[in-house]
C-alpha positions, -999 to +999 in steps of 0.1 A: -370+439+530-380+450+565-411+451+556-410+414+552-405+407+589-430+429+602-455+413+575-447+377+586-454+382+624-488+393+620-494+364+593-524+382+584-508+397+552-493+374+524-465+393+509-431+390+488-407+417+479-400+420+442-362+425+442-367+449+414-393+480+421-400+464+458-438+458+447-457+443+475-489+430+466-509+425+497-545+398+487-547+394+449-586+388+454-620+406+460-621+447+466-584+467+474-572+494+474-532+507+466-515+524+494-487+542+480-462+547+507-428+567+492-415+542+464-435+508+478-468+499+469-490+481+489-521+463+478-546+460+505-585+444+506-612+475+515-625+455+543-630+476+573-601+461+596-574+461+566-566+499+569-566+499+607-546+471+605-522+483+574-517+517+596-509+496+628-483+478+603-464+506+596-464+521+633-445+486+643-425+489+615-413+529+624-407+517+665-387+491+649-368+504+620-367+542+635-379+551+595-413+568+599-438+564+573-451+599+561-487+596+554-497+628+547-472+627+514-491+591+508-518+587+487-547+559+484-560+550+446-588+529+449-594+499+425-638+495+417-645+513+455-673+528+461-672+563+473-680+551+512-657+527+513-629+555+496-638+576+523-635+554+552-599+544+540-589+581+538-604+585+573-583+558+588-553+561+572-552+602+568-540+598+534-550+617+502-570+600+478-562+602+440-571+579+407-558+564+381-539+573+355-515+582+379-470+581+384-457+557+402-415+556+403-417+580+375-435+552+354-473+564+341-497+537+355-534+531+352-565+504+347-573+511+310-552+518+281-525+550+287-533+580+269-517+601+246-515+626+268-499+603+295-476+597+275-463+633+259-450+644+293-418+620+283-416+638+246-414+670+264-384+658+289-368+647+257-373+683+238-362+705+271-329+682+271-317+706+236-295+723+242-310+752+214-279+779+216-252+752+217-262+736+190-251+758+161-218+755+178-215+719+175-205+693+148-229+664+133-203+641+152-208+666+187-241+665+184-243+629+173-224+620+205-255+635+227-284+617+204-266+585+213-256+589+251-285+617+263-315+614+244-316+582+232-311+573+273-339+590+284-371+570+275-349+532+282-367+536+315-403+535+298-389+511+273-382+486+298-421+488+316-445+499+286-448+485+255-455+520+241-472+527+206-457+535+177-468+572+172-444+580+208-416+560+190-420+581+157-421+615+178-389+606+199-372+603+166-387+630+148-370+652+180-336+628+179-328+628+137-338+671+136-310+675+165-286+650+148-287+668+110-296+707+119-297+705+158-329+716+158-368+704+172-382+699+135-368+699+103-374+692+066-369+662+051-340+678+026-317+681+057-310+645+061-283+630+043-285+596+054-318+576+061-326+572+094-330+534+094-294+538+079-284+558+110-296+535+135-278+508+126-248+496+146-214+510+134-199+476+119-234+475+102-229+513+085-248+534+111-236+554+136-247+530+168-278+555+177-299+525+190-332+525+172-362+525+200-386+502+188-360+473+186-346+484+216-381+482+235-385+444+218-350+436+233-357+452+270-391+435+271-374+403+266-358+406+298-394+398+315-397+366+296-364+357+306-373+364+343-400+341+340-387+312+324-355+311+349-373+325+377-408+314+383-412+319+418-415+355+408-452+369+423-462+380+388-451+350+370-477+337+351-498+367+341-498+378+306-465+402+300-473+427+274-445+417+249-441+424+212-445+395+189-413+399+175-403+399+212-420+366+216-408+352+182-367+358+191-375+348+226-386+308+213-359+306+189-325+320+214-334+296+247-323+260+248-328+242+280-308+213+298-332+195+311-331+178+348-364+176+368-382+188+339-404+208+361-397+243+341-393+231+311-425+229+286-429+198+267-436+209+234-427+246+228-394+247+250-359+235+234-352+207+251-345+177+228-310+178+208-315+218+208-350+221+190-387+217+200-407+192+192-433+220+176-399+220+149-393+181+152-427+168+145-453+195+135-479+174+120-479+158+157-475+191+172-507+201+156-532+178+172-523+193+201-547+215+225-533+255+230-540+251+261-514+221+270-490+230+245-486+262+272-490+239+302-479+205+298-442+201+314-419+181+301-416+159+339-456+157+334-452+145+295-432+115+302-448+105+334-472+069+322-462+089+289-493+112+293-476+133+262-495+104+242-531+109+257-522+146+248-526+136+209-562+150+198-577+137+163-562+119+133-526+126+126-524+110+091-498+098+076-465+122+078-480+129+118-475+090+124-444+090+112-431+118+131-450+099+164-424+068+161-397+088+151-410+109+182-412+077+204-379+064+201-364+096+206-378+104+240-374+064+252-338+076+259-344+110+279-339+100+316-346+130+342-324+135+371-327+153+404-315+184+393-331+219+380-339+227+343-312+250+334-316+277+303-294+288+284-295+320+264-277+309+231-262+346+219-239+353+248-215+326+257-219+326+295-257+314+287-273+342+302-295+369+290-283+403+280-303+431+264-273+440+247-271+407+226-307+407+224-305+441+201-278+425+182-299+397+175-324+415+159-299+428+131-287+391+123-282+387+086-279+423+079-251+438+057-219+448+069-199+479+066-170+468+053-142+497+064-159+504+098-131+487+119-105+512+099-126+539+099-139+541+137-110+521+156-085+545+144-072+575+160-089+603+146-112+635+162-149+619+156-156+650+132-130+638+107-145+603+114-180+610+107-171+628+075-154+597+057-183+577+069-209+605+052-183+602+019-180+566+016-219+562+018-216+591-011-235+618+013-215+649+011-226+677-007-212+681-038-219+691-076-234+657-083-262+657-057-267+695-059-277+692-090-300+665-084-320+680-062-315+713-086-296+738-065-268+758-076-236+739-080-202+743-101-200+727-137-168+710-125-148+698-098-135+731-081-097+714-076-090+701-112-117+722-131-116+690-151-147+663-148-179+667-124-174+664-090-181+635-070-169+630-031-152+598-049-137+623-075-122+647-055-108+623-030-090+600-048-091+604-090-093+645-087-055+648-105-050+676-075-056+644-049-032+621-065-004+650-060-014+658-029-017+620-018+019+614-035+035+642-021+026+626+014+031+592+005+064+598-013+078+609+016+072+584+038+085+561+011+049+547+004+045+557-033+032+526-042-002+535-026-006+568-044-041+563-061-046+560-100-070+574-124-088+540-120-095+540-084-130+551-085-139+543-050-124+562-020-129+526+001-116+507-021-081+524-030-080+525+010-088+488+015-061+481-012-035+499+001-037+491+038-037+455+026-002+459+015+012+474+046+029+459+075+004+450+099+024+476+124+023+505+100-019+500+095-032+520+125-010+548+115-021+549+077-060+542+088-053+581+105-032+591+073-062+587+051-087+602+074-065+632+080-058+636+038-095+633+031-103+660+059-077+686+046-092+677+011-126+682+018-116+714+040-097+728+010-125+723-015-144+742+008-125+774+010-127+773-032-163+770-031-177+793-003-142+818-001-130+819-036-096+807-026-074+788-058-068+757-052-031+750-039-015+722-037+010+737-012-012+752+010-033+717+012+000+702+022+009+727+046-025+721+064-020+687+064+014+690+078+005+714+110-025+691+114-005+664+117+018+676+144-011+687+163-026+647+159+008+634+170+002+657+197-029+646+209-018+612+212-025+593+175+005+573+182-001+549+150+003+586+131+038+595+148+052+562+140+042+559+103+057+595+098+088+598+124+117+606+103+101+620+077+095+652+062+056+656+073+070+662+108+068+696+115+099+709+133 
């Protein structure tokens, strides 16, 4: 900002700090050249005076701020310069002279289309973020945890000022889904249990809330547009932003204006009448109407002598007439008023934009995960958590999908040695579930809930059965369950890979210390649905 008030004094330099990225553009016109000074930018003409004068600039500004400028760490990219003029600027100012494609506040920049090599530098600071010898040592949910919080983080900055292609998108998640299944940089495609759309879904929609990239870039790009519908006395308002179509589709559709001047408001794209556009009101009309003023025609400079009318080109037939009167009457009762258009961003109910609700908005309509409140809101180690989610979804590897893909697997269910094994089977219809799920629920006087031989769907029998609890006694159950299919899964495991026999008191026993050390850990829900009982360990 300082550089604001040594700028004005001269007022031989037009200038205005961005508030975001403090770019400084200097003459928008003829020749310049970029004087990159630390993390500001200035945009200067490649007359002969403008260095001199640039330099003498920033010696005023150092007497007055005390901050010297280091020019020797500064460097001068110039913008269709001829080599004389390049090296009279590097003369003057003592600067090193560089070209584009070059960094600037870490962001790759240049004049033509970026590279794919311009852009791979970012893949790499993605792949050295692995940690390679921890992985082995941590669980899908561990490792799920640094997808979601680390990697995933890392290119949000790019996001935000590139609209990058799809190939980087596709490599970030090749890197990001290997680490999540195997915690490894590449993988087969066997490894994944889950599809990766599936995985990057929100939680209440059945993923696991790893954001997916390329909707995440179309939600932080519609922060620009945002910026220049609210804000139009920003110094690049009105140059073309870069934005997905999608971007641009949501965008129209999520802003409805209040109008008052009308002055930021456009006539016949913009929300502004009743909540819709007139492009949706009237089409037929809407149609006869030049690109170029249905971009630039305001809705103050619409109604004034009613110049929206001269805007009309060609026939409009018969439905477009219609819609004109209907039109006409409508508008005869908009009256503007001295105050400013205000917008209103319709997905977050303080009317302002939020890339958050802007991702959301892109999954409207989807399907919901039904038990995702009792599965992830309940107290529970996120490795217990992400298993039930991998079993409801049927993802866990057991005799039925083994032998689909045609690997070795048992002929029945290891517990029962009765029917084939499904992850449905052996939690709840497997006869050695339904006496260890009795012996637990029996003692906290919940017998009623034991599963039958009908309950085919581990989900299901849970939805049902937390339905008929007391609405204090559901946060402790939700951990129940999640604990009893853990110890189950656990103990099937020691049968297969160990050769243990299955016992229903040493399942129980488990499930017992395992509880205690839950209680422990503070799953208060758990301690209350079992104090008293014999589950307790003493």
């Amino acid at each position: 900002m300082l550089f604001i008030l040594v700028m004005d004094c001269l007022n031989s330099l037009f200038i205005k700090a961005e508030a975001e990225g403090l770019l400084l553009p200097l003459h928008s016109t003829g020749q310049r050249l970029s004087l990159y000074a630390d993390d500001v930018a200035l945009y200067i003409r490649s007359e002969e005076d403008d260095p001199q004068i640039t330099k003498n600039l920033l010696q005023v500004f150092e007497e007055a701020s005390g901050l010297r400028t280091n020019l020797q760490k500064s460097c001068v990219i110039p913008i269709h310069c001829d080599g004389e003029v390049a090296e009279v600027v590097n003369s003057t100012l003592q600067c090193s002279t560089t070209s584009f494609p070059t960094t600037y506040l870490g962001l790759p920049i240049s004049d033509r289309k970026l590279r794919r090599s311009d852009l791979l530098i970012w893949i790499e600071k993605i792949a050295i973020k692995l940690p390679g010898w921890k992985a082995p040592l941590m669980s899908l949910a561990g490792r799920a945890v640094l997808v979601r919080y680390v990697i995933t983080a890392i290119p949000i900055y790019l996001l935000i000022a590139i609209r990058v292609p799809k190939w980087f998108i596709r490599a970030v998640d090749k890197i990001r889904k290997s680490f999540l299944w195997k915690g490894r940089k590449e993988i087969n495609g066997g490894s994944c249990l889950v599809a990766w759309e599936k995985v990057m879904r929100p939680i209440d929609l059945g993923g696991l809330g790893i954001h997916n990239l390329e909707i995440m870039g179309w939600a932080l790009q519609m922060r620009w547009l945002w910026f220049e519908k609210t804000k139009p006395d920003r110094p690049w308002a009105g140059l073309e932003i870069p934005v997905h179509p999608n971007t641009a589709a949501l965008f129209t559709v999520s802003v409805f204006t209040t109008v008052g001047n009308g002055h930021n408001t456009l006539f016949w794209t913009d929300r502004w009448l009743h909540g819709c556009s007139i492009e949706n009101l009237a089409p037929n009309v809407f149609k006869c109407i030049p690109a170029r003023l249905r971009k630039s025609r305001t809705v103050r400079e619409a109604l004034l002598d009613l110049t929206w009318v001269s805007d009309i080109r060609g026939a409009l037939g018969w439905l477009g007439l219609v819609e004109y009167l209907e039109l006409w009457d409508v508008l005869t009762d908009v009256v503007l008023q001295d105050t400013e258009d205000i917008h209103h961003w319709k997905f977050e109910a303080s009317g302002l934009f939020s890339s958050r609700s802007a991702y959301r908005a892109f999954f409207a309509g989807s399907v919901g995960f039904e038990p995702w409140k009792r599965l992830w809101k309940s107290w529970a180690p996120s490795k217990c958590k992400t298993f039930v989610w991998l079993a409801i979804r049927n993802r866990c590897w057991t005799a039925d999908r083994l032998q689909k893909r045609g690997l070795p697997h048992p002929d029945c269910c290891p517990l029962c040695d009765q029917e084939e094994e499904t992850v449905q089977h052996l939690l709840t219809t497997c006869v050695f579930a339904r006496q260890f799920w009795f012996s637990i629920l029996q003692s906290l006087n919940l017998s009623q809930l034991v599963p039958r031989h009908t309950d085919n769907s581990f989900a299901d029998w849970w939805k049902k059965s937390w339905k008929k609890l007391q609405k204090h006694l559901r946060k402790g159950f939700n951990s129940l369950v999640i604990l009893g299919a853990w110890v189950i899964w656990k103990h099937r495991n020691a049968c297969v890979f160990d050769g243990t026999t299955p016992n229903l008191q040493g399942a129980l026993q488990s499930f017992k210390d395992e509880c205690h050390l839950w209680q422990i850990s503070g799953a208060k829900g758990l301690a209350a649905l079992s104090q008293g009982s014999s589950i307790v360990a003493n």
